[in-house]
Wavefront OBJ file of the C-alpha trace (Angstrom):
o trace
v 4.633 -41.241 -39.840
v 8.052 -40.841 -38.560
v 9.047 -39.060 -40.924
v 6.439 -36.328 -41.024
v 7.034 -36.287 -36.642
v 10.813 -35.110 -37.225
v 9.986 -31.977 -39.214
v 7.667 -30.741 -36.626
v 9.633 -31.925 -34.195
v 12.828 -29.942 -35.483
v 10.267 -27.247 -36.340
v 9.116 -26.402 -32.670
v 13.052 -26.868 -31.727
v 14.057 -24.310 -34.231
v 10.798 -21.825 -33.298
v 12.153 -22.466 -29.487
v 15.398 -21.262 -30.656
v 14.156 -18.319 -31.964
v 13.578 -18.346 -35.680
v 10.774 -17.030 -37.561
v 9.058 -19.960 -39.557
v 8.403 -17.343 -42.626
v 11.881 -16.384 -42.978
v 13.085 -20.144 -42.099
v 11.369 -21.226 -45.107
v 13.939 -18.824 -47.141
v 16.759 -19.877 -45.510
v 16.282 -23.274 -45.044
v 20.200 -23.834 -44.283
v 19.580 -21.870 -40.720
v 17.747 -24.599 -39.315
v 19.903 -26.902 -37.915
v 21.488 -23.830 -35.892
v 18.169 -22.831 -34.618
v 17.303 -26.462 -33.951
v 20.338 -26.798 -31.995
v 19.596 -23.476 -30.099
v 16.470 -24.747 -29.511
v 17.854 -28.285 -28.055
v 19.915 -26.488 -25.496
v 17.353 -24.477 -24.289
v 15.062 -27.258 -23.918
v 18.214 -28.860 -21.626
v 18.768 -26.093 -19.359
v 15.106 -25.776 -19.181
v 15.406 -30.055 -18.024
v 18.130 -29.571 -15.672
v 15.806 -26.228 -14.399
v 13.027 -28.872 -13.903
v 15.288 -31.679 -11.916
v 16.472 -28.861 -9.415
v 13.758 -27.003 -8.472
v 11.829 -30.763 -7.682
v 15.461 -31.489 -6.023
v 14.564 -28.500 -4.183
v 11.135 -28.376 -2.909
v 12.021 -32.188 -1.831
v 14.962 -31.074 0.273
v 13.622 -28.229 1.505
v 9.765 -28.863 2.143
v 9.669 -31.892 2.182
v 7.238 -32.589 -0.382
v 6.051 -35.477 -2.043
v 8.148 -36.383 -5.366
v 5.276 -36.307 -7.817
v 4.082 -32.680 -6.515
v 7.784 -31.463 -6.048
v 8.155 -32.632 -10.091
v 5.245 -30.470 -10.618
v 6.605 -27.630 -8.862
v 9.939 -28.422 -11.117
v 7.842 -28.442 -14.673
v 6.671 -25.021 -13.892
v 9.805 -23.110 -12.912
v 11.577 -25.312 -15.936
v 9.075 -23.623 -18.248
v 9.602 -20.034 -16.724
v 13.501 -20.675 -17.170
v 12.795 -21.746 -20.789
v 10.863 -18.503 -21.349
v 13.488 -16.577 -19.691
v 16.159 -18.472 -21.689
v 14.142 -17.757 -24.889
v 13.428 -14.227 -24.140
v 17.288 -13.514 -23.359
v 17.877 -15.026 -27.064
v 15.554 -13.508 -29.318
v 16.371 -10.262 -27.740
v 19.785 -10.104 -29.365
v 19.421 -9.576 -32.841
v 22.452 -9.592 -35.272
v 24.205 -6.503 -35.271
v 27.667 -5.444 -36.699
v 28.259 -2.798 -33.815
v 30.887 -4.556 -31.075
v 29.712 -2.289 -28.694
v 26.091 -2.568 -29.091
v 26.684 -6.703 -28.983
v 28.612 -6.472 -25.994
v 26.139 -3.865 -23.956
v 22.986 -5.984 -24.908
v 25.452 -9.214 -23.989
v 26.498 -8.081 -20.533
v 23.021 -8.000 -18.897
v 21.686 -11.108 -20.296
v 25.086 -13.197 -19.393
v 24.679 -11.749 -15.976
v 20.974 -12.758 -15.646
v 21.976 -16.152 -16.977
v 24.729 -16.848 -14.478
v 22.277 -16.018 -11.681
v 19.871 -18.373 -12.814
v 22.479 -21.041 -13.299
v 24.136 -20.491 -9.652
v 20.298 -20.925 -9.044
v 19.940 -23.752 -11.102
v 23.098 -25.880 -10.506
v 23.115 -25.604 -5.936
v 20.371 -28.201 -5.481
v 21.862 -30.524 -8.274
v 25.317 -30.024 -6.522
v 23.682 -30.847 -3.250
v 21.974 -34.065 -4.448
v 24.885 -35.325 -5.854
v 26.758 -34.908 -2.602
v 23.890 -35.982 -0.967
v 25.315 -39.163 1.162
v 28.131 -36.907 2.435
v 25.787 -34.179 3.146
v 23.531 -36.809 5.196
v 26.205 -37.592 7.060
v 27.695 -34.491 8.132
v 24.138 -33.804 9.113
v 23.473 -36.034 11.764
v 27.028 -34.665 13.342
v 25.724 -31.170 12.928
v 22.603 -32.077 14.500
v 24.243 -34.019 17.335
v 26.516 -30.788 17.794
v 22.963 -28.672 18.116
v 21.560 -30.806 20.510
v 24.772 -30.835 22.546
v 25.263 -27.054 22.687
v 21.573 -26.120 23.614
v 21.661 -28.839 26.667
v 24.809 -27.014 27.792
v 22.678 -24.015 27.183
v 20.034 -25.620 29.054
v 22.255 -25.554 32.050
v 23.847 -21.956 32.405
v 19.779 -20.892 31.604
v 18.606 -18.577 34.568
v 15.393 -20.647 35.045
v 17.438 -23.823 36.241
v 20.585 -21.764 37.644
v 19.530 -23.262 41.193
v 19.365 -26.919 40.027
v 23.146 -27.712 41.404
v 22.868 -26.615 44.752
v 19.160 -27.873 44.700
v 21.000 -31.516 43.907
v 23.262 -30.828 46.404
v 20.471 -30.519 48.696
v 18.500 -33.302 48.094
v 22.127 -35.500 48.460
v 22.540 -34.511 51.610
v 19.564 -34.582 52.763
v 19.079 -37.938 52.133
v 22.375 -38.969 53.295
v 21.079 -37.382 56.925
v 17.958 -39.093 56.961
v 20.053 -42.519 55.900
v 21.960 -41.752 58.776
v 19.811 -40.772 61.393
v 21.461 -37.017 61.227
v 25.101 -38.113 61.853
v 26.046 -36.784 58.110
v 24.942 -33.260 59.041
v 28.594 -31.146 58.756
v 26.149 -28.337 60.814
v 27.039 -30.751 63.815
v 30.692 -30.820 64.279
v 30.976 -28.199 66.587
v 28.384 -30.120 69.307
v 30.555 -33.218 67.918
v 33.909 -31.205 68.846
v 32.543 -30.785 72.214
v 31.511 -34.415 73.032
v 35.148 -35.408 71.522
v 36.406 -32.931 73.903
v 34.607 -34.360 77.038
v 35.535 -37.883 76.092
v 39.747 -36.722 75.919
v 38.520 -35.173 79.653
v 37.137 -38.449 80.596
v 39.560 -40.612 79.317
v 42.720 -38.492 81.208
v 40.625 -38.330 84.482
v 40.128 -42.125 84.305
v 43.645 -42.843 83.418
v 44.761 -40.362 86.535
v 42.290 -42.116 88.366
v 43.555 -45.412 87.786
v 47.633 -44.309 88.388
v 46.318 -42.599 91.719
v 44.358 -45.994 93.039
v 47.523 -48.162 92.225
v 49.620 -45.753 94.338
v 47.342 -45.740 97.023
v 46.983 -49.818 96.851
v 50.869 -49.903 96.434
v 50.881 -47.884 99.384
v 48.491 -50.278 101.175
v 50.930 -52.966 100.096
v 54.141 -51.417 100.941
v 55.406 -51.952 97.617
v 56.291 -48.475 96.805
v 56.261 -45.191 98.154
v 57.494 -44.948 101.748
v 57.767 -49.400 102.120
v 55.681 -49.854 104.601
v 52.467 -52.102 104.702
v 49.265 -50.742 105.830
v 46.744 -47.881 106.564
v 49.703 -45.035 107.366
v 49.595 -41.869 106.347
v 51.011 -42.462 103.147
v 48.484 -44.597 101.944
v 45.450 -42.176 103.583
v 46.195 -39.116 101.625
v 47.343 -41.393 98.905
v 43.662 -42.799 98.749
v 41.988 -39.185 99.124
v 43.678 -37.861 96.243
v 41.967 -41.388 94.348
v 38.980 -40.305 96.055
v 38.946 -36.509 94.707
v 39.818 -38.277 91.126
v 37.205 -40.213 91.463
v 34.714 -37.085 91.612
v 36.712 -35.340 88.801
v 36.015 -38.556 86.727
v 32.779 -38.649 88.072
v 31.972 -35.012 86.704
v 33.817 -35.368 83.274
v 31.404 -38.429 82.589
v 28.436 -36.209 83.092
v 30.306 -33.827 80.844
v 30.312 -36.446 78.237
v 26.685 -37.606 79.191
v 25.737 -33.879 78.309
v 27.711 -33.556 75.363
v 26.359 -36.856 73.642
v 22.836 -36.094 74.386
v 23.284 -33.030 72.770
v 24.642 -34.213 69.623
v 22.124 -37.108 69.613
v 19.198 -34.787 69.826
v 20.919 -32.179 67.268
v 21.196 -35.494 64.999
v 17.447 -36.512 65.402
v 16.529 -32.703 64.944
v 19.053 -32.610 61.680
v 17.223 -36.053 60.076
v 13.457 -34.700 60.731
v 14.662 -31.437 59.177
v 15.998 -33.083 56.490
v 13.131 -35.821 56.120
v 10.407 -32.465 55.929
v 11.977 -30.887 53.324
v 13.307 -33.432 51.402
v 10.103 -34.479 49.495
v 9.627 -30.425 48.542
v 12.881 -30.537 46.980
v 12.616 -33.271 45.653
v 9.330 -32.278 43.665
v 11.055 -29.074 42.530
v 14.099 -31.220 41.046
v 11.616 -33.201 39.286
v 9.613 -30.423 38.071
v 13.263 -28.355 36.967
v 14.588 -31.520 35.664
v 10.676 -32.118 33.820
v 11.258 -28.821 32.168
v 14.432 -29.307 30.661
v 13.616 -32.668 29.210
v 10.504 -30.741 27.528
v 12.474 -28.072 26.293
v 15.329 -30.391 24.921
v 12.661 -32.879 23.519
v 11.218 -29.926 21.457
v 14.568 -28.726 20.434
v 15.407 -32.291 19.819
v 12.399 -32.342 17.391
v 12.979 -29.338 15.599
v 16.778 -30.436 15.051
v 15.857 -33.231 13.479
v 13.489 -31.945 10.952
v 15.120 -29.016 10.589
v 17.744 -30.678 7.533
v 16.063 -28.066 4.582
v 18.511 -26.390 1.945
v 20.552 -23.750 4.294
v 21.673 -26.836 6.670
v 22.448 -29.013 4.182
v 24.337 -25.862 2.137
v 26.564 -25.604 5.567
v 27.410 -29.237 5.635
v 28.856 -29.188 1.715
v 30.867 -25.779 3.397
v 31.703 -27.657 5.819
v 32.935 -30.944 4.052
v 34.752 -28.539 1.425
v 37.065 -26.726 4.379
v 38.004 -30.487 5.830
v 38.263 -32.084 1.909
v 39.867 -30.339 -0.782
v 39.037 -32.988 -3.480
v 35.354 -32.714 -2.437
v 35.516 -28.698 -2.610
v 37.673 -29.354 -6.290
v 34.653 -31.475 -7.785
v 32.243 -29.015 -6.150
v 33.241 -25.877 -7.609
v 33.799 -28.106 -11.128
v 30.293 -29.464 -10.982
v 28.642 -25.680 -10.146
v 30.599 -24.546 -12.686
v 29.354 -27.307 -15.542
v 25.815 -26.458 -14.324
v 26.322 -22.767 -14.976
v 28.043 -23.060 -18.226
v 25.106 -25.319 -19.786
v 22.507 -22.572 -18.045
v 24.651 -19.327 -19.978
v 25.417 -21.256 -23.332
v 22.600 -20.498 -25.169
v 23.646 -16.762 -24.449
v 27.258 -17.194 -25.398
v 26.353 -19.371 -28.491
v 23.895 -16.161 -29.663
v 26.993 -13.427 -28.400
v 29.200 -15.495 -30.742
v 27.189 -15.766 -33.733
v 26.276 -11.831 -33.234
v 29.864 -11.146 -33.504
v 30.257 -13.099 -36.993
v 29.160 -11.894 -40.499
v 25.192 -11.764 -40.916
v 23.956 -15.035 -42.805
v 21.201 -15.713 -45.165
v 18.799 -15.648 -42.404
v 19.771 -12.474 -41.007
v 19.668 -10.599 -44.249
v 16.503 -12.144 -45.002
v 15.141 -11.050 -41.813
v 16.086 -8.006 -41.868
v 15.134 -6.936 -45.728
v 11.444 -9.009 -44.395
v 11.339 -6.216 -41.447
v 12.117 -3.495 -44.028
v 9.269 -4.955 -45.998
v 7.170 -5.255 -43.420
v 7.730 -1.488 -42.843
v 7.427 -0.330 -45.991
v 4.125 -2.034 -46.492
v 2.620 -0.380 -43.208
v 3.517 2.905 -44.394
v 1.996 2.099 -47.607
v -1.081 1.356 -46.259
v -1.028 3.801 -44.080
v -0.673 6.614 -46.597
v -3.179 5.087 -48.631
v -5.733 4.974 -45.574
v -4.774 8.810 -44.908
v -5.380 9.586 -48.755
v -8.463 7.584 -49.015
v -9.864 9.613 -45.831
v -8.549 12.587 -47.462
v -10.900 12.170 -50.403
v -14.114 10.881 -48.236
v -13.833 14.206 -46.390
v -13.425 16.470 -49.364
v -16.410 14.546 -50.629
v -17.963 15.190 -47.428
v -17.573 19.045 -47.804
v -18.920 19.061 -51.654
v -21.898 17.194 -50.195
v -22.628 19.529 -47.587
v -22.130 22.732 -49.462
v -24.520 21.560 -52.204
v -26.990 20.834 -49.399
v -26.641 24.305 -48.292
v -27.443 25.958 -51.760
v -29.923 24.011 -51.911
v -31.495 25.282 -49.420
v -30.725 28.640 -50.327
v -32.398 28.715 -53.274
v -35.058 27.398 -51.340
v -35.713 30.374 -49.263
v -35.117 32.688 -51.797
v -37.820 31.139 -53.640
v -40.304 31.709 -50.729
v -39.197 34.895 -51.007
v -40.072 36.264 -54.523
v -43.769 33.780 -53.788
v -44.002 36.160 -50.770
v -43.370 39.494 -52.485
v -45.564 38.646 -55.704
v -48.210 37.775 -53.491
v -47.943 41.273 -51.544
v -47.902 43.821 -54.091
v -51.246 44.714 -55.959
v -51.704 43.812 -59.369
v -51.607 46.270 -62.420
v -53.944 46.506 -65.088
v -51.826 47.272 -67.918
v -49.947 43.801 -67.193
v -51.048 40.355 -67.902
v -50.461 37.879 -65.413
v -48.556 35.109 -66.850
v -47.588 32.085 -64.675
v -44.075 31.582 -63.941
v -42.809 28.818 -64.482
v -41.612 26.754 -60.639
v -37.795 27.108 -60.374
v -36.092 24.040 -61.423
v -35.723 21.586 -58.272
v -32.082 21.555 -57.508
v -30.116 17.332 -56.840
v -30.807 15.837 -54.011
v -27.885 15.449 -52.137
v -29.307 13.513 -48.993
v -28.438 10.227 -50.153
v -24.212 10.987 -50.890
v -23.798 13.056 -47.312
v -25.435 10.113 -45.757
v -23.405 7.475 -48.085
v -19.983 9.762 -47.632
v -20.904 9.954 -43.130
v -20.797 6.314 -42.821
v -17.828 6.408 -45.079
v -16.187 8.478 -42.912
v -17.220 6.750 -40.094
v -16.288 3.540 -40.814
v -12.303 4.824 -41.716
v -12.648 6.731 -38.349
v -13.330 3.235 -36.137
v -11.082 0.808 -38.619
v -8.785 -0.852 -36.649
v -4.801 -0.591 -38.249
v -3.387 -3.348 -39.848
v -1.617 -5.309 -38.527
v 1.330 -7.436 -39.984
v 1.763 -10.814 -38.271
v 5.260 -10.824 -35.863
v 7.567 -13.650 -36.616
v 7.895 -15.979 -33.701
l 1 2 3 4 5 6 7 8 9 10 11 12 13 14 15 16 17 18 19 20 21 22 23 24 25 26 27 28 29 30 31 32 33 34 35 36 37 38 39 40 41 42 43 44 45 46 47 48 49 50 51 52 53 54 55 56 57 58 59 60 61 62 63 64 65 66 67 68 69 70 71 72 73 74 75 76 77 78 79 80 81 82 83 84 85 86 87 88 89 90 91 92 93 94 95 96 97 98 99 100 101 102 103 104 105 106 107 108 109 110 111 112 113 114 115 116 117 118 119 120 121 122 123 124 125 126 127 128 129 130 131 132 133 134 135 136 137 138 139 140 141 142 143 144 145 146 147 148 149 150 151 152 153 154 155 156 157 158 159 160 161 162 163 164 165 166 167 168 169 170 171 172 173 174 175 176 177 178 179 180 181 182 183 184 185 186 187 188 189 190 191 192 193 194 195 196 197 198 199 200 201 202 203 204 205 206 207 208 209 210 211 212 213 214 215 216 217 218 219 220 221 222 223 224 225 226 227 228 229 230 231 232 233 234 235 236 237 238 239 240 241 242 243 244 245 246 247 248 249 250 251 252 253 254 255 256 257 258 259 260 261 262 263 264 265 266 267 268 269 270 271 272 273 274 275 276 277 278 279 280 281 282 283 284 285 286 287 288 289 290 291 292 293 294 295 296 297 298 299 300 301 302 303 304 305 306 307 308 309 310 311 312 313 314 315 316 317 318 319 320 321 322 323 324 325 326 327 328 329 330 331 332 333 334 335 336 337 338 339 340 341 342 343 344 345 346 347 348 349 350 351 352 353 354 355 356 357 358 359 360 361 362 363 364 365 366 367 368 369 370 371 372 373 374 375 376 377 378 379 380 381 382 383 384 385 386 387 388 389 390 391 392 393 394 395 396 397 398 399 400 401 402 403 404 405 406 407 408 409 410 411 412 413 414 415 416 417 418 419 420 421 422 423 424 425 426 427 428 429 430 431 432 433 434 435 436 437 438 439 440 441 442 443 444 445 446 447 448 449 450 451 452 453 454 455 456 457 458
């Protein structure tokens, strides 16, 4: 059994390679060429499977047995297209001609390995890329919260902070934090420096007017003189300067106290307002980041993870060295079966080739044979035709000529002298009916033949 599986095994290599079982049988020593042709296009046509399931993972998302699915079919339409590319080039002795049919197919080939070999580059970087992922995500997320904050919708949210801060620093201090206040401040400071010098002038005048009482200064002597009586009325006109600066003071500090307890109720009224905006503004941005957040996370499909390996190869040389090396294995293996049939076009024809060719000469000859003796056998079925019909006609003829000479006899009067003899009945001519019907569906059947048709190699 295993031996008869190898030669069908090796036979459907060799047809996938291109070679025409008839002519194989002639040229038996072609087949381990044809099976090898037909060995690497079954690889590319593997690695096409593994990348395009790579693929549809990475960037869908899919579940593996589905994504392998997905990979069978487009590693059966690279197969074709790899088969088609070969077969097309037919040994030929021209350079020219080689290289012109070459050209196209080795530029159709390198596409599809470029194709072929970025998600089996990217899954064998594929830690690295993970990696340099997340810091690409993190990056994303940074830059659109910055974003987030120069965005016209929340451009008020600093001085609405503000605010709220000093707001609630008011109403935590009963209105003493408002800076709106310093002025009615600056004026109760300023009545306090009043009081305090018209106190301390009050107090310097009293001790000169008790020192004058005493006689221990001024003019000496003891006692209620005049010294000491306009001594004590300049006390007593202090006295009602100090008197009026404290209800200066008095003034100012009621003011500020009420401007305080005014500043804090403001402050208390509005605060919960702003405080519900900030919460809505800040409620906003959360949902905003939490959806970009979401995105950003799922959004690691082919073109991110392409950025990160560009990324990784401008900060590591070694990593960009084995990248462009590993691209550049994948692409080889896609455009060898190409080269291999480029090469062998531009060697001598072999066995197989000659063999071919003289079987497609054949081949030719044999359809023009048959189609010259188709035209001569119609040829002779028409001319047939014509006899047929031409007989028919003079048959008829002498049909109607016959009625005729019955018609005239019968017409003219007998004579006596003659004796009526019978004639004999003119001899009945062939019927022809039979060979014009016979030679019609002759013709007719040569008219709706199909051509022949001589089986294409595969």
């Amino acid at each position: 059994m295993a031996r008869r599986r190898r030669p069908r095994f090796g036979d459907g290599l060799a047809s996938l390679g291109g070679a025409r079982p008839d002519v194989l049988q002639l040229a038996p020593g072609a087949r381990p060429r044809f099976v090898a042709m037909g060995g690497v296009l079954l690889s590319t046509g593997g690695l096409a499977v593994l990348s395009a399931a790579f693929a549809v993972h990475m960037a869908l998302g899919v579940w593996w047995p589905l994504a392998l699915l997905a990979g069978l079919g487009w590693g059966f339409v690279v197969v074709n297209l790899d088969r088609m590319l070969v077969v097309g080039m037919a040994h030929d002795a021209s350079l020219k001609r080689n290289l012109l049919l070459a050209v196209p197919r080795i530029g159709l080939a390198l596409v599809l390995g470029v194709v072929i070999a970025t998600p089996l580059t990217l899954q064998v970087f594929s830690k690295e890329i993970d990696t340099e992922v997340v810091t690409m995500q993190a990056e994303a997320a940074d830059s659109y919260r910055a974003s987030l904050e120069t965005d016209e919708r929340f451009a008020g949210l600093p001085e609405l902070r503000s605010r709220i801060d000093a707001a609630e620093a008011s109403v935590a201090s009963g209105g003493r934090s408002d800076a709106g206040l310093d002025a009615l401040r600056d004026q109760a400071a300023a009545a306090q420096a009043e009081l305090d010098d018209a106190e301390k002038t009050s107090r310097k005048l009293d001790a000169k007017a008790q020192c004058e009482l005493d006689g221990t200064c001024g003019t000496g002597d003891a006692g209620t003189g005049e010294a000491y009586v306009q001594a004590r009325a300049r006390a007593t006109t202090q006295e009602d300067v100090v008197a009026s600066a404290r209800a200066e003071l008095d003034d100012a500090t009621a003011a500020v106290t009420a401007a305080e307890k005014r500043s804090a109720d403001l402050a208390g009224s509005s605060l919960s307002t702003d405080r519900a905006e900030l919460t809505r503004l800040e409620a906003e941005q959360d949902r905003l980041q939490a959806a970009f957040d979401t995105e950003n996370e799922g959004s690691g499909g082919l073109l991110l993870r392409l950025e990160a390996l560009d990324r990784l190869g401008d900060r590591n040389g070694t990593l960009a060295a084995a990248q462009f090396m590993l691209s550049l294995l994948f692409m080889c293996v896609e455009i060898l079966p190409v080269l291999m049939k480029l090469l062998l076009n531009f060697g001598p024809p072999s066995a197989y080739d000659r063999l071919a060719a003289l079987r497609d000469a054949g081949d030719v000859d044999i359809e023009e044979l048959q189609q010259d003796s188709r035209r001569e056998v119609a040829q002779a079925k028409e001319e047939l035709l014509v006899l047929a019909e031409k007989e028919r006609l003079e048959r008829q003829k002498e049909a109607i000529l016959a009625r005729r000479r019955a018609a005239f006899a019968e017409a003219a009067p007998p004579s006596p002298n003659v004796v009526m003899t019978a004639e004999p009945a003119p001899r009945a001519i062939f019927d022809t009916g039979p060979i014009v019907d016979l030679a019609r569906s002759a013709v007719r059947s040569v008219r709706r033949r199909p051509p022949e048709r001589v089986p294409e190699a595969v």
